[in-house]
Backbone as CSV, one residue per row, in Angstrom:
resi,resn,N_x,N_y,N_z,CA_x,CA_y,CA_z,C_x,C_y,C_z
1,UNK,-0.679,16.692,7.479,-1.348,17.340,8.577,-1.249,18.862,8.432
2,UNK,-0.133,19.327,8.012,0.106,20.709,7.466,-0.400,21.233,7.129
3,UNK,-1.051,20.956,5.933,-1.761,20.640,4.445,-3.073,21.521,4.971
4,UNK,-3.412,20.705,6.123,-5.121,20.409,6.188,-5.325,21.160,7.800
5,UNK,-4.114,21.915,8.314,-4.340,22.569,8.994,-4.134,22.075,10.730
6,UNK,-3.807,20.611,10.641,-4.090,20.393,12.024,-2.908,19.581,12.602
7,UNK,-2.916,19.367,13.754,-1.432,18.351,13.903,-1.678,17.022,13.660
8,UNK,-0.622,16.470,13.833,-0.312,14.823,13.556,-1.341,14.006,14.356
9,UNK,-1.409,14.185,15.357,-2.267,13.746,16.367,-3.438,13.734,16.053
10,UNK,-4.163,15.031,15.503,-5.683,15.384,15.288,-5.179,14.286,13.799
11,UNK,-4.816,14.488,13.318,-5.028,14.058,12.273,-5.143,12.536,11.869
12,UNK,-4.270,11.929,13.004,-4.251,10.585,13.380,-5.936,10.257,13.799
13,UNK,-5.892,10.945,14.667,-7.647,10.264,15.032,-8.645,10.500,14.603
14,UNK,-8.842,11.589,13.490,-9.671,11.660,12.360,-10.016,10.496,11.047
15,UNK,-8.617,10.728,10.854,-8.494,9.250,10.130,-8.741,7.429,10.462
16,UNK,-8.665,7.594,12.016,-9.113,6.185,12.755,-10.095,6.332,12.880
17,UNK,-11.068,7.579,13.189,-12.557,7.511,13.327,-13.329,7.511,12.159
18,UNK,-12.570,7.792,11.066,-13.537,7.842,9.202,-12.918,6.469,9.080
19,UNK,-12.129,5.540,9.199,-11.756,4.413,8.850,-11.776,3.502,9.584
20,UNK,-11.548,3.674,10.809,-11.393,2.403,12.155,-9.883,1.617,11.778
21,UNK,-8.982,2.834,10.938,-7.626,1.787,10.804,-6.638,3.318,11.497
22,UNK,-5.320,3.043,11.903,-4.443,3.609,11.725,-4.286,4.367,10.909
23,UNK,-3.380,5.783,11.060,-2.797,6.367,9.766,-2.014,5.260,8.931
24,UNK,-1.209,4.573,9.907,-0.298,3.434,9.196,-0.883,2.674,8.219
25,UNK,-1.796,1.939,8.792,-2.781,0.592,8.583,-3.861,1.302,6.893
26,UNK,-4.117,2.567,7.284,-4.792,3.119,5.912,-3.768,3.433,5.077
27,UNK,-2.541,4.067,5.083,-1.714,4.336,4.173,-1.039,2.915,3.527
28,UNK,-0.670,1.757,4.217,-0.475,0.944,3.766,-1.657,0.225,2.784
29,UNK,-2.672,0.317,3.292,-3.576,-0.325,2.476,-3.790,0.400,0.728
30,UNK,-3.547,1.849,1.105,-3.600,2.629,-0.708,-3.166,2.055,-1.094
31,UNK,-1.383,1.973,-0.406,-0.064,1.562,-1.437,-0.221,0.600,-1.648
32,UNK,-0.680,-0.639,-1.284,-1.195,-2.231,-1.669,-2.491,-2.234,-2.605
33,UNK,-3.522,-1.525,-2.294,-3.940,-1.288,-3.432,-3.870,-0.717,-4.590
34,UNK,-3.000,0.211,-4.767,-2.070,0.831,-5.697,-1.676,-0.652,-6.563
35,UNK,-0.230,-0.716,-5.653,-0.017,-1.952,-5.983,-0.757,-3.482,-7.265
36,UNK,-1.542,-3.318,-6.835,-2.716,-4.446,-7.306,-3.227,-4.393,-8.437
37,UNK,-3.642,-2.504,-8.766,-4.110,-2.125,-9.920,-2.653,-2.267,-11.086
38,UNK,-1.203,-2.016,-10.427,-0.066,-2.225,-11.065,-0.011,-3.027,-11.344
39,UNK,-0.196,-4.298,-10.859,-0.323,-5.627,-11.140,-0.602,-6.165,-12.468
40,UNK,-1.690,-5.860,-12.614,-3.297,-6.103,-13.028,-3.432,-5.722,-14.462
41,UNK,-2.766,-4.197,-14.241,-2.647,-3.714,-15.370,-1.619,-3.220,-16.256
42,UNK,-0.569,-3.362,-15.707,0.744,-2.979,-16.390,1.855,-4.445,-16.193
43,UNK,3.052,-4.125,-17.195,3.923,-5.451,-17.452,5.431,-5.232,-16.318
44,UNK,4.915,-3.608,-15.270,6.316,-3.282,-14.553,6.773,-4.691,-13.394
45,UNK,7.956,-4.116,-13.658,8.747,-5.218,-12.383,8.142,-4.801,-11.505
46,UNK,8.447,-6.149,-10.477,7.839,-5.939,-9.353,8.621,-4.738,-8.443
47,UNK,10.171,-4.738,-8.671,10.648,-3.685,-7.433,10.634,-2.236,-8.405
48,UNK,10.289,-1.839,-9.656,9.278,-1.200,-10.362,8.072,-0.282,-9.388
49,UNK,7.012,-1.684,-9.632,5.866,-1.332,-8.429,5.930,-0.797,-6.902
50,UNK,6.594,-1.794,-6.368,7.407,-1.154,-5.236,7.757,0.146,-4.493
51,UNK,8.619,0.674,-5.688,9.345,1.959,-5.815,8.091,2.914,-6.085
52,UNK,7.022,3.004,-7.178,5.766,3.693,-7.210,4.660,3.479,-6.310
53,UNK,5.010,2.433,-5.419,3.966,2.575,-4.419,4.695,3.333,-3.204
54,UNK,5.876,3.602,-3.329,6.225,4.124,-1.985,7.160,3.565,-1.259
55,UNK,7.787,2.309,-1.454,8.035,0.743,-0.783,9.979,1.428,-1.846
56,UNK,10.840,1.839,-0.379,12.437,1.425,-1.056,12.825,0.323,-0.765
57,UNK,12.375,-0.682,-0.462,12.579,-2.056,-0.435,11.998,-2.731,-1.054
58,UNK,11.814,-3.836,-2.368,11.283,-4.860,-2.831,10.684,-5.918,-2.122
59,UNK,11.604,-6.560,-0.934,11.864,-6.838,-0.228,10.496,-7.057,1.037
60,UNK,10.673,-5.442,1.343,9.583,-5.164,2.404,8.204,-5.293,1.938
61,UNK,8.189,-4.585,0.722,6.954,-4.442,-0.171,6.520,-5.904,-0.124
62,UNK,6.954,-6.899,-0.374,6.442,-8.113,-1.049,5.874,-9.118,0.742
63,UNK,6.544,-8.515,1.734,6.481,-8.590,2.555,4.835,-7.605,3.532
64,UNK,4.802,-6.971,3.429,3.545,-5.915,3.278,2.629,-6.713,2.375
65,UNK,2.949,-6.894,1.683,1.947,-7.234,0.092,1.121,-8.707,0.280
66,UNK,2.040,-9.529,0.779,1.490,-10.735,1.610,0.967,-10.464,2.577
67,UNK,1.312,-10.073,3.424,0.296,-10.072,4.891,-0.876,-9.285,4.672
68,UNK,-1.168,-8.237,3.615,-2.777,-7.771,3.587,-3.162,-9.124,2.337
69,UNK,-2.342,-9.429,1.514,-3.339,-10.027,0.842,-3.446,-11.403,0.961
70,UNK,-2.247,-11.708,1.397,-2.195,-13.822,1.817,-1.308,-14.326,0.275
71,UNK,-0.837,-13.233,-0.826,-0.390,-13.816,-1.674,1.315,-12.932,-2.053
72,UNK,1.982,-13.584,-2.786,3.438,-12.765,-3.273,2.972,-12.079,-4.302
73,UNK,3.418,-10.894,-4.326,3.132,-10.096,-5.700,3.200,-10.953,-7.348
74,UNK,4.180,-11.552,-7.229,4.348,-12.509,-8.787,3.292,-13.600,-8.163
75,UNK,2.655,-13.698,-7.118,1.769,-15.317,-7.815,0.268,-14.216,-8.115
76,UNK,-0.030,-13.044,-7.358,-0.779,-12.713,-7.661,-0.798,-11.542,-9.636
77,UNK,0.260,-11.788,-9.612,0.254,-11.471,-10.811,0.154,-13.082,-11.810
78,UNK,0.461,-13.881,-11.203,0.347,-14.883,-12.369,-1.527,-15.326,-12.459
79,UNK,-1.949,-14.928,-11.352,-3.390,-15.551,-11.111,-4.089,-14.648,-12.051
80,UNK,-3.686,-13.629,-12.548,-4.411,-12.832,-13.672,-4.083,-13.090,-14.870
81,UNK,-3.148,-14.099,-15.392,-2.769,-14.397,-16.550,-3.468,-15.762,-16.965
């Protein structure tokens, strides 16, 4: 918000009105899509991925990672093999 000049607030509802999600709800979604392309395309561990998406929990991540996508990070990594 700093960055770009405005407070947390403005910045919150800028981002819900270009997206219709949360700051939360959009930032989680990068890092899961982040995530995915890690997947997809590289051989890293999963708490690896995790840690480069942002996620200090493995744990939480895989937890996050299911509820946007409906799958565990290792089955959706096995579905690409």
């Amino acid at each position: 918000a700093a960055a770009c000049d405005l407070s947390v607030s403005r910045l919150g509802t800028l981002i819900k009105q270009e997206t219709g999600k949360t700051i939360n709800e959009y930032l989680a979604q990068i890092r899961i899509d982040k995530a995915i392309d890690l997947l997809e395309k590289t051989n890293l561990k999963i708490y690896e991925i995790a840690e480069r998406c942002g996620y200090k929990s493995s744990q939480y991540f895989s937890q996050v990672f299911f509820q946007k996508t409906g799958r565990k990070p290792i089955d959706y990594r096995k579905r690409g093999q």
